[in-house]
C-alpha positions as CSV (number, residue, x, y, z in Angstrom):
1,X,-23.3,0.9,37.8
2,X,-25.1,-2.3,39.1
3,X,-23.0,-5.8,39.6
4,X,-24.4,-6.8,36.3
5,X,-23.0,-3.6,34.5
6,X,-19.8,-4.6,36.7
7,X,-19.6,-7.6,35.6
8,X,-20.3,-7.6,32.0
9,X,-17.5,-4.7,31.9
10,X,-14.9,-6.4,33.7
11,X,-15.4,-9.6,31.1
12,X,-15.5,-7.2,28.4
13,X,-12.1,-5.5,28.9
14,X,-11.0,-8.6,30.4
15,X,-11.3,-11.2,26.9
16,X,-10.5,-7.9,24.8
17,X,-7.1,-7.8,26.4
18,X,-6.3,-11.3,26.2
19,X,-7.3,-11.2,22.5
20,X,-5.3,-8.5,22.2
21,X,-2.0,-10.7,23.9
22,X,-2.6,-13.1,21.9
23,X,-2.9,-11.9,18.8
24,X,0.0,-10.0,19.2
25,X,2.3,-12.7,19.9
26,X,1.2,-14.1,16.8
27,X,1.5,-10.9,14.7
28,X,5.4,-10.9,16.8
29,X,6.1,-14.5,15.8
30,X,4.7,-14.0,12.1
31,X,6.7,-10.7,11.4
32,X,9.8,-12.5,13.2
33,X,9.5,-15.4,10.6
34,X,9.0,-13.3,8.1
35,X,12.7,-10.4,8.8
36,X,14.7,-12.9,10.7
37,X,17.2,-13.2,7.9
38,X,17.3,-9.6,7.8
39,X,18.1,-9.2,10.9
40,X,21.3,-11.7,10.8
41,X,22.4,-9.9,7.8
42,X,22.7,-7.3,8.9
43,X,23.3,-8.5,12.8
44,X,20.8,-6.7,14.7
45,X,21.6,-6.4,18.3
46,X,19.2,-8.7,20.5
47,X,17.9,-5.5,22.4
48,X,17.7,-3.5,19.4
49,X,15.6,-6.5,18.5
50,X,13.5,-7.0,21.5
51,X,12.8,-2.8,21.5
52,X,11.5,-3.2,17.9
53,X,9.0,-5.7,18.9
54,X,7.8,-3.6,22.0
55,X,7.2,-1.0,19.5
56,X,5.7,-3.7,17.1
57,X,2.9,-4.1,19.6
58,X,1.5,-0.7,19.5
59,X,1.4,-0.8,15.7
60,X,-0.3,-4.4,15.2
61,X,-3.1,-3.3,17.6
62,X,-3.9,0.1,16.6
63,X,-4.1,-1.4,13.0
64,X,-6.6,-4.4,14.2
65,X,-8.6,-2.5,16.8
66,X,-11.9,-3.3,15.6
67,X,-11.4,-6.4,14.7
68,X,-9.8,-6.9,18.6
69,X,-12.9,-5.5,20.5
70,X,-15.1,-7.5,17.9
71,X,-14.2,-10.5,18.5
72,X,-13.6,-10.5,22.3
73,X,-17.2,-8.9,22.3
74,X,-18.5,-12.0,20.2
75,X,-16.5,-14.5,22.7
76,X,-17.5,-13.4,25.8
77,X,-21.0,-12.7,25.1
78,X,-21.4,-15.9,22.9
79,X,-20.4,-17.9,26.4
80,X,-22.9,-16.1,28.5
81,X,-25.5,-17.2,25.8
82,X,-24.0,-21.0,25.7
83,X,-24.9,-20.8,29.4
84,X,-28.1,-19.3,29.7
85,X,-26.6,-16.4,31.2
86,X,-28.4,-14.1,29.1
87,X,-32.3,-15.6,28.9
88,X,-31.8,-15.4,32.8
89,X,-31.1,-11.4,32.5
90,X,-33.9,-10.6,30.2
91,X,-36.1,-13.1,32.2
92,X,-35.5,-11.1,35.2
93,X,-37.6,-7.9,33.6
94,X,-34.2,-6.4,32.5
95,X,-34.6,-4.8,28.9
96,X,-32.3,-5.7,26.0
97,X,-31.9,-1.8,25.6
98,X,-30.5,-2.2,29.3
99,X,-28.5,-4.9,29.0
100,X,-26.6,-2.6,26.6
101,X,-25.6,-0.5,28.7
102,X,-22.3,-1.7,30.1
103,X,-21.2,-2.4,26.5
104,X,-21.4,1.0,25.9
105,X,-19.7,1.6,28.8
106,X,-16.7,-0.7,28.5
107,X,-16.5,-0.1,24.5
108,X,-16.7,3.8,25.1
109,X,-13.6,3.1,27.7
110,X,-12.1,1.5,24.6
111,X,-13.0,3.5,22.4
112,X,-11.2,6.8,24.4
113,X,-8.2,4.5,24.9
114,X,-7.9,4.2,21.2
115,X,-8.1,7.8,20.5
116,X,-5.4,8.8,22.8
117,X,-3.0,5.6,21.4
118,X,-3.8,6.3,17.9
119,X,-2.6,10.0,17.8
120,X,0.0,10.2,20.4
121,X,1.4,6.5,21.5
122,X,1.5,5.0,18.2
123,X,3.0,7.5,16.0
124,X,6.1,7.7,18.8
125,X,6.1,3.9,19.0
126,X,6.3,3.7,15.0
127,X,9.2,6.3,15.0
128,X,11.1,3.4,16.7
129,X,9.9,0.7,14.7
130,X,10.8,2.6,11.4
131,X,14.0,3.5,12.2
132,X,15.0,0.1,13.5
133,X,13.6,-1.7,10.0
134,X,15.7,1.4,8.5
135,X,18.6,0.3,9.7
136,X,18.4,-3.8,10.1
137,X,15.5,-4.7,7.5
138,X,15.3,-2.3,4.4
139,X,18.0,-1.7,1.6
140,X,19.1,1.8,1.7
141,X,18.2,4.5,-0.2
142,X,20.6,5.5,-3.3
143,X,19.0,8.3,-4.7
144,X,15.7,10.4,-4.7
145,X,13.3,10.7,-6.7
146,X,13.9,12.4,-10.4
147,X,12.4,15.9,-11.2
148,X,11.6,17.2,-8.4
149,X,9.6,20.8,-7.4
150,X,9.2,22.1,-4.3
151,X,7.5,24.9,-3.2
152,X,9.3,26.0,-0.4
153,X,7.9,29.9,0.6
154,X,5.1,31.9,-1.3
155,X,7.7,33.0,-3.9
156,X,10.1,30.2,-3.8
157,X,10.4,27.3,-6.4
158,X,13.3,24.9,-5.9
159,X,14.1,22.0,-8.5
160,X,16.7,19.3,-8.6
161,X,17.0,16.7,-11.1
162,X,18.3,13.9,-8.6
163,X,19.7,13.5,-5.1
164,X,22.8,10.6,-4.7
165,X,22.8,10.3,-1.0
166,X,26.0,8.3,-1.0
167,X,27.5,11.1,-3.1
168,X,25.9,13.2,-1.0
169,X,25.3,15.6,-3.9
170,X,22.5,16.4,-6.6
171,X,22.4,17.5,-10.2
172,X,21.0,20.6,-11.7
173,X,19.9,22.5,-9.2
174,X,17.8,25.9,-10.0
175,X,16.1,28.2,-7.1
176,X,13.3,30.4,-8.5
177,X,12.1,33.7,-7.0
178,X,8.8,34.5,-8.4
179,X,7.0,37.8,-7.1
180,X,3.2,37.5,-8.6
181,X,4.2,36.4,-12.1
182,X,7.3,37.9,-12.4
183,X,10.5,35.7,-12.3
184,X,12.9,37.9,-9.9
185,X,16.0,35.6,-9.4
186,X,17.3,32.3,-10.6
187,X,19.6,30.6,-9.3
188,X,21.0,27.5,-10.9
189,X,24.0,25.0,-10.0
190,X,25.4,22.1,-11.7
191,X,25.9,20.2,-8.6
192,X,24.8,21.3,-5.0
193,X,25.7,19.1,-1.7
194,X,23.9,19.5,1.8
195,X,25.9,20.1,4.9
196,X,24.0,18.7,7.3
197,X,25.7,20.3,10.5
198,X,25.4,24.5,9.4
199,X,22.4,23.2,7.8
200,X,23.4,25.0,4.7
201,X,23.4,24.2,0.9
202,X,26.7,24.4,-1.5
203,X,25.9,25.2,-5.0
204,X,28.9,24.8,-7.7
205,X,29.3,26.3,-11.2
206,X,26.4,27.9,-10.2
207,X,24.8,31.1,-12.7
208,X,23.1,33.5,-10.8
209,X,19.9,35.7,-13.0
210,X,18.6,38.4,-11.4
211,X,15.5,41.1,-13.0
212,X,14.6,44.1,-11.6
213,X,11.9,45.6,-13.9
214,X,13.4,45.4,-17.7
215,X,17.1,45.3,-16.2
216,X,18.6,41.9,-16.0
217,X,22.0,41.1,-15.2
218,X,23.9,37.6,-15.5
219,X,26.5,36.5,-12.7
220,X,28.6,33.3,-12.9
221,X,30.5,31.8,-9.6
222,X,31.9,28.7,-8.8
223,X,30.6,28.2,-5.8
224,X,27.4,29.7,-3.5
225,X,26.2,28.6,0.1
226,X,22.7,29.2,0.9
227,X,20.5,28.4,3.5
228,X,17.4,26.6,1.9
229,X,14.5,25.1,3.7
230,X,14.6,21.7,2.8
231,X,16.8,19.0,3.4
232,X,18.0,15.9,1.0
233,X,15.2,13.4,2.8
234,X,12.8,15.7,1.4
235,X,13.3,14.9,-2.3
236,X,12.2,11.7,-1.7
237,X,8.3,10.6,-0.8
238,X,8.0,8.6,2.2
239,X,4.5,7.3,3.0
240,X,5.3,5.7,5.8
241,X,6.8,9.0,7.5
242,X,2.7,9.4,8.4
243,X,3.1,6.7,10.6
244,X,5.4,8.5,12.9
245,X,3.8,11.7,13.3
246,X,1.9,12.6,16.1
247,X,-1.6,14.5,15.2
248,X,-0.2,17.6,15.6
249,X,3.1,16.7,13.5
250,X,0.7,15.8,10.7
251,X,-1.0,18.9,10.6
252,X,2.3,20.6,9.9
253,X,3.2,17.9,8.0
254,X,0.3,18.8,5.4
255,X,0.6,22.3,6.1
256,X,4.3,22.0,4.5
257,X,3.4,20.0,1.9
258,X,0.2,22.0,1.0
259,X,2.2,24.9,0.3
260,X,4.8,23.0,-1.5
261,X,2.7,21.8,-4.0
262,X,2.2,18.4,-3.9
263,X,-0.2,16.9,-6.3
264,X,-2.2,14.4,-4.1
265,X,-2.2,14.9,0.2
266,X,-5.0,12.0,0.5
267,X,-2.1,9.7,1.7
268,X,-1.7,12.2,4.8
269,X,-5.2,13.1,5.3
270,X,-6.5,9.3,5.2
271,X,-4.1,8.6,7.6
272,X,-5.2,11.4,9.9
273,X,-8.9,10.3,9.7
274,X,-8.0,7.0,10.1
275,X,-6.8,7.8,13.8
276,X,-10.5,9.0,14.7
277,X,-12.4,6.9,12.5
278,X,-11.1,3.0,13.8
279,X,-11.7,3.8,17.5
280,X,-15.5,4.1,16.4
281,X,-15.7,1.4,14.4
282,X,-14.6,-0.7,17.5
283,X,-17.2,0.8,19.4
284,X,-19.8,-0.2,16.3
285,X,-18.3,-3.3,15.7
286,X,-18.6,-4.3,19.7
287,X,-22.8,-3.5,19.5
288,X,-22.9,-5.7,16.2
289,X,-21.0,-8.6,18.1
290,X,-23.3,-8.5,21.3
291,X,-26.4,-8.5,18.6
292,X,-25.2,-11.6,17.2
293,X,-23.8,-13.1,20.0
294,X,-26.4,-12.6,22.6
295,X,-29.3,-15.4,21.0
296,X,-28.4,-19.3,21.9
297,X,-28.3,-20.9,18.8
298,X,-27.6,-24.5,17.9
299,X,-23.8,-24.2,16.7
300,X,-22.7,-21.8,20.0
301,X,-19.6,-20.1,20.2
302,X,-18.1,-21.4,16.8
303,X,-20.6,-20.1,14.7
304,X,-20.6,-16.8,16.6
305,X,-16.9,-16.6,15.9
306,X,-17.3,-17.6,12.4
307,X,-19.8,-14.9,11.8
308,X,-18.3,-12.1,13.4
309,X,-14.2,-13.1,11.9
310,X,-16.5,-13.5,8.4
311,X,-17.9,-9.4,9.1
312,X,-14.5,-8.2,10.2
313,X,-13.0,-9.1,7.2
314,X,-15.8,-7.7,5.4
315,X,-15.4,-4.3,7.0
316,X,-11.5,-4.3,6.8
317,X,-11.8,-4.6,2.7
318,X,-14.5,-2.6,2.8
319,X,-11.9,0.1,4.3
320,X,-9.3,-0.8,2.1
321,X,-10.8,-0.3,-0.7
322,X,-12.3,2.8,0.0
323,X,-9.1,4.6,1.2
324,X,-7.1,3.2,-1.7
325,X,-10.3,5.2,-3.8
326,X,-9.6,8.2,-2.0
327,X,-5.2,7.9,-2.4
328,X,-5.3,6.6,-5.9
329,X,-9.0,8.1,-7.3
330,X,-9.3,11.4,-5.0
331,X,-12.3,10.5,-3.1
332,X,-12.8,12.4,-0.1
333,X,-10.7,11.6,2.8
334,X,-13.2,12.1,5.5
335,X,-15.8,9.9,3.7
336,X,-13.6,7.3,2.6
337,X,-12.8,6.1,6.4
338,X,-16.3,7.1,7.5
339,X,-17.9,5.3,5.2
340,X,-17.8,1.9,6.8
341,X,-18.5,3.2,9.8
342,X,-21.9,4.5,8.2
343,X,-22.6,0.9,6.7
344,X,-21.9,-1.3,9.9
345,X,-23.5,1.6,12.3
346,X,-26.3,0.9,10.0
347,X,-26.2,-2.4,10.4
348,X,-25.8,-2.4,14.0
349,X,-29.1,0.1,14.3
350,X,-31.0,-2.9,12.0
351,X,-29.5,-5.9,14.4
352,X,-30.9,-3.9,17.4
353,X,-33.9,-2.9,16.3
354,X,-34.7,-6.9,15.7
355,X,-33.3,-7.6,19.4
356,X,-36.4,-5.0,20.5
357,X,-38.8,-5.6,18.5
């Protein structure tokens, strides 16, 4: 580390956290604007408040990484350029290839920092954040979704028609055993309620069929407690709950859900991805800016910024669109969120080639 590296890391980190401040006071401000009524309603305590936001933060920049470290990279460099800064460098014998190298060094620092945030900080942070806006900003819940099946063990099917959760009680309940192909037990209620302190189910006018080879016998009682493993929250589809799982809850997460059946786990697995995949696309992003940035052109900094807000908008629909392919079409997870990367790391490689060359 010479002083140059020193000092073209030290601006580097430096703008990319004051970008980051001040974007997210704006993000803070618009998001207030946009729940304050909510949070009168329903008379949100000002340190309830205050934690949300502090929560908020994580969130907002984990979600706008790239386009962070893109433009502070674009900023910072675009000012050396105004000031000569950088013909002085490469007049000096230093190579372009060179003059790389603490970018690479402060966007690799960046680009660790956003791994480690992105699969352990944030997800706690959002478990906060979501169960604030449960409680202040969204309407409650009434009942689950309508049909559902769950797989809960190799051999054990569980359906309910609906969940009321301020009855606390769903309709027609039926718990399958199924060895192989062959139905074993059935279970089926009328009405079954969750005790959520013994953790156990209560099943009323419930018909219990059992079969044991060509026997089968027929048992009616009016009520049953089991011990199922599921609760009422898991009869209805949460996509945010991804958002407050750390890596390793996620993997269980699918795990469960795997084995339960569930048509489509793209939501989940785009979202676990997405973790590895932004923290790189900073680091590409960062090697496009200083490309772009580093040549003194006639409109300075404000074209620089133009350019560079102009291809982080490009990449972020490029992004969208091809992780709402994977969740709504079945593209492949891993490609979807890698596949900007590939175009803009393709770029990059083309922008540096005709710094070189």
């Amino acid at each position: 580390m010479k002083k140059l590296d020193w000092y073209i890391v030290k601006k580097f980190i430096g703008t990319f956290f004051f970008a980051i401040m001040i974007l997210a006071i704006i993000a803070c401000v618009i998001d207030y604007s946009e729940k304050v009524d909510d949070f009168v309603q329903h008379k949100a305590p000002f340190l309830a408040i205050l934690n949300y936001f502090k929560n908020f933060i994580p969130h907002i920049t984990a979600l706008l990484f790239p386009l962070f470290i893109f433009i502070a990279t674009i900023f910072f460099t675009s000012k050396m350029a105004y000031r000569s800064e950088i013909i002085a460098i490469l007049a000096s014998g230093t190579s372009f290839q060179r003059f790389l190298r603490p970018y690479f060094i402060g966007g690799g620092f960046l680009c660790l920092l956003s791994l480690l945030i992105n699969h352990w900080v944030v997800p706690q942070a959002n478990k906060q954040r979501l169960a604030f806006e449960d409680k202040y900003v969204h309407a409650a819940t009434i009942v689950s979704d309508q049909n559902v099946h769950l797989r809960l063990t190799k051999d054990l099917f569980v359906y309910m028609q609906r969940y009321d959760y301020t009855l606390n009680q769903g309709t027609r309940f039926s718990a399958e055993k199924i060895e192989g192909t062959q139905l074993k037990e059935k279970i089926s209620a009328e009405t079954a309620s969750y005790d959520s302190v013994k953790k156990l189910w209560t099943l009323h006018d419930v018909t219990i069929r059992t079969m044991n080879d060509v026997d089968e016998s027929l048992q009616s009682v009016k009520e049953l407690k089991k011990s199922y493993p599921f609760t009422p929250k898991d009869l209805d589809e949460d996509d945010e709950e991804k958002d407050a799982l750390t890596t390793p809850e996620l993997l269980r997460v699918i795990a469960r859900e795997k084995l339960r059946g569930r048509e489509s786990l793209n939501v989940y697995y785009v979202e676990l991805h997405r973790r590895t995949a932004a923290p790189f696309a900073g680091l590409i992003l960062s090697m496009i800016g200083v490309c772009i940035a580093s040549r003194k052109i006639r409109g300075g900094s404000g074209l620089h910024l133009a350019l560079g807000i102009v291809i982080s908008a490009v990449y972020i629909m490029s992004m969208q669109f091809t992780t709402t392919f994977s969740i709504k079409a079945g593209l492949n997870p891993l490609l979807a969120v890698w596949i900007p990367n590939f175009i803009f790391g393709s770029l990059a490689y083309y922008l540096y080639r005709n710094q070189v060359t």
